[in-house]
C-alpha positions as CSV (number, residue, x, y, z in Angstrom):
1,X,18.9,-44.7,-2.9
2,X,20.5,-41.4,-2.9
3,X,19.7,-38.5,-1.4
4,X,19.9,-36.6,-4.4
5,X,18.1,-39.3,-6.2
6,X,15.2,-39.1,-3.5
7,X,14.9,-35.0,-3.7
8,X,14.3,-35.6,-7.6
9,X,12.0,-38.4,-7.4
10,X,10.1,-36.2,-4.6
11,X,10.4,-32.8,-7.1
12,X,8.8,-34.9,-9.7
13,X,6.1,-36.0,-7.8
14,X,5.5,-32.6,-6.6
15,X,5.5,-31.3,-10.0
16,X,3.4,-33.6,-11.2
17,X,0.4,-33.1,-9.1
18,X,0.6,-29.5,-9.2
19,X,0.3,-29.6,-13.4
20,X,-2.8,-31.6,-12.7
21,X,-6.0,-29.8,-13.3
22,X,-8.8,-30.6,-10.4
23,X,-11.7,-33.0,-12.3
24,X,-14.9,-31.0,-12.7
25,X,-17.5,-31.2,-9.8
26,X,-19.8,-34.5,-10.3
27,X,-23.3,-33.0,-10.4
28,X,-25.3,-33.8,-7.3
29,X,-29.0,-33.8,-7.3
30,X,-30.6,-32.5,-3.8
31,X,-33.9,-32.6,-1.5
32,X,-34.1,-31.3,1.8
33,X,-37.0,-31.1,3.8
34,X,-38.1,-28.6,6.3
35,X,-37.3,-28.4,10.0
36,X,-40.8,-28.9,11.2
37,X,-41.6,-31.9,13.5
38,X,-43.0,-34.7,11.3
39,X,-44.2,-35.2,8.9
40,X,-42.4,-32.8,7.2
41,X,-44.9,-29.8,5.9
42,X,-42.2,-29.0,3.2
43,X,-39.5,-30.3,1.0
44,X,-37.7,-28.1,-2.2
45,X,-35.7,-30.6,-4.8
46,X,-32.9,-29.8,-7.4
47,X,-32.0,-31.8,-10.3
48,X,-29.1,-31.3,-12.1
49,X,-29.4,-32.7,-15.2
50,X,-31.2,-29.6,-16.8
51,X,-31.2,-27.8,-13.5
52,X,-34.6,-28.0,-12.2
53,X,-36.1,-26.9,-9.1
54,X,-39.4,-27.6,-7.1
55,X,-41.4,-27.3,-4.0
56,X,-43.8,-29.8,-2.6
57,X,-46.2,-29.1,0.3
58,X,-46.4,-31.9,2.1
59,X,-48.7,-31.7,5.4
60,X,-52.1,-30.0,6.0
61,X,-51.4,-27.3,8.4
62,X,-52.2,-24.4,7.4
63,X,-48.8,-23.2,5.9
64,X,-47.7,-23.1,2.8
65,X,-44.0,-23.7,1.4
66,X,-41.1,-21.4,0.1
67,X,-38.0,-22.6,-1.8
68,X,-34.9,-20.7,-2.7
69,X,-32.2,-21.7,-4.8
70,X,-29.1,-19.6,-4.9
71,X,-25.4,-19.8,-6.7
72,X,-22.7,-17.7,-7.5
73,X,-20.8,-18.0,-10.5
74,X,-18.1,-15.1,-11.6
75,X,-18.5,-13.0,-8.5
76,X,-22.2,-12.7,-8.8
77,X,-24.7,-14.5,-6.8
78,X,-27.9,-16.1,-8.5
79,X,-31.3,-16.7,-6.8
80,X,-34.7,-18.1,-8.0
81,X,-37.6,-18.6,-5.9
82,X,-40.6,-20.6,-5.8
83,X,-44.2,-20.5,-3.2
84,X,-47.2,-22.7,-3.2
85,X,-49.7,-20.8,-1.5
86,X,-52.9,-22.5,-3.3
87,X,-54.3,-24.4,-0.8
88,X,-54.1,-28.0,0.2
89,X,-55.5,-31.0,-1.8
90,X,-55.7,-35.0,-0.8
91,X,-54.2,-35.9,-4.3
92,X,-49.9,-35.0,-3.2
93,X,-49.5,-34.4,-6.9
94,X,-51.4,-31.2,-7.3
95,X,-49.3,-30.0,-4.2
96,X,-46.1,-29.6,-5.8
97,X,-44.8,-26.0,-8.1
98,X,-41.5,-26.1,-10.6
99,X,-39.5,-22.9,-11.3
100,X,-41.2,-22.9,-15.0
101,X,-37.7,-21.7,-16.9
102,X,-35.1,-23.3,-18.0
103,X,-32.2,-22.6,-15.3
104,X,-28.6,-22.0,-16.6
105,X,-26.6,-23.0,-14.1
106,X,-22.9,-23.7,-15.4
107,X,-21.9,-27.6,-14.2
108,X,-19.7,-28.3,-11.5
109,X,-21.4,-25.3,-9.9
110,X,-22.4,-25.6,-5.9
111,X,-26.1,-24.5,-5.3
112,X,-27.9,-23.9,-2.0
113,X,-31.8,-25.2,-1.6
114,X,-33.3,-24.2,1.1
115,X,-37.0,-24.7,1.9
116,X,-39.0,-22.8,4.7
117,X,-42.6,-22.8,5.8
118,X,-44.6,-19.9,6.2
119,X,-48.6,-19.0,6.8
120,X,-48.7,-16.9,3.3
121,X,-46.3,-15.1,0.5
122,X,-44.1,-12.5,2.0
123,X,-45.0,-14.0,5.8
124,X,-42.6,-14.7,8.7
125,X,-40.4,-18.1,7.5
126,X,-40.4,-20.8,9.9
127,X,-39.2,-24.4,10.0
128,X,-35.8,-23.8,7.3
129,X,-33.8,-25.7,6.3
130,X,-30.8,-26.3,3.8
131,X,-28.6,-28.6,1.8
132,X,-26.1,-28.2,-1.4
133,X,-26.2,-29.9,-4.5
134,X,-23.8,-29.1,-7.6
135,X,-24.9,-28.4,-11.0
C-alpha cells in the first residue's frame, strides 16, 4: 500500500471517530457504607431509575446517620440531605429515611453519596465515607 493511500485511510479513521458523539453515561445505582469498624453503623443508597436516595442506620451505638447527595449540572452544584436521628429500633426496617421528593437529576449525570456518622443533627461527622453513581 502506498503511503499516500495509508495517510488517507488513517485521515478517515481519524475523522471518523472524532464525528462520533460519546454514548450517554449508563446509570449506576450506588451504596456505600460508613467508615466505622464493623458492622457498619451507616450506609446512604442511590437509585437511579427515578433518582432516589436513603439512609439506613445500621448499628446500636449511639450515633445516628447523615447522607449527602450532591451533582453539578450547568455550572451549578446540587445537594440534598437526609438524618435519622430518631432513635434505634430491633426491627432494621423502621431504621431507614428517603429524601421524600422526587429528585431531578438529568441522566448520564455523576452524583456523589456520601454517608457519615455523627452523635446528633448539626454534630461533629465521623466515620465518612463516599462513592459515585450516575443518574
Amino acid at each position: 500500500m502506498s503511503m499516500g493511500r495509508v495517510a488517507a485511510a488513517a485521515a478517515i479513521a481519524v475523522g471518523t471517530l472524532l464525528s462520533m458523539t460519546p454514548g450517554a453515561s449508563a446509570a449506576r445505582d450506588v451504596e456505600v457504607y460508613s467508615d466505622d469498624p464493623d458492622p457498619k453503623g451507616g450506609m446512604a443508597w442511590f437509585r437511579a431509575e427515578g433518582e432516589h436516595f436513603g439512609i439506613c442506620d445500621r448499628d446500636y451505638d449511639s450515633l445516628g446517620v447523615r447522607g449527602r447527595l450532591t451533582w453539578t449540572t450547568g455550572g451549578v452544584t446540587h445537594e440534598r440531605k437526609l438524618w435519622h436521628h430518631t432513635g434505634h429500633h430491633q426491627d432494621p426496617r423502621l431504621n431507614c429515611d428517603k429524601f421524600p421528593d422526587d429528585i431531578e437529576i438529568p441522566e448520564g449525570t455523576k452524583v456523589y453519596l456520601q454517608v457519615c456518622l455523627q452523635k446528633e443533627k448539626g454534630a461533629e461527622l465521623k466515620y465518612c465515607d463516599t462513592d459515585t453513581g450516575v443518574a
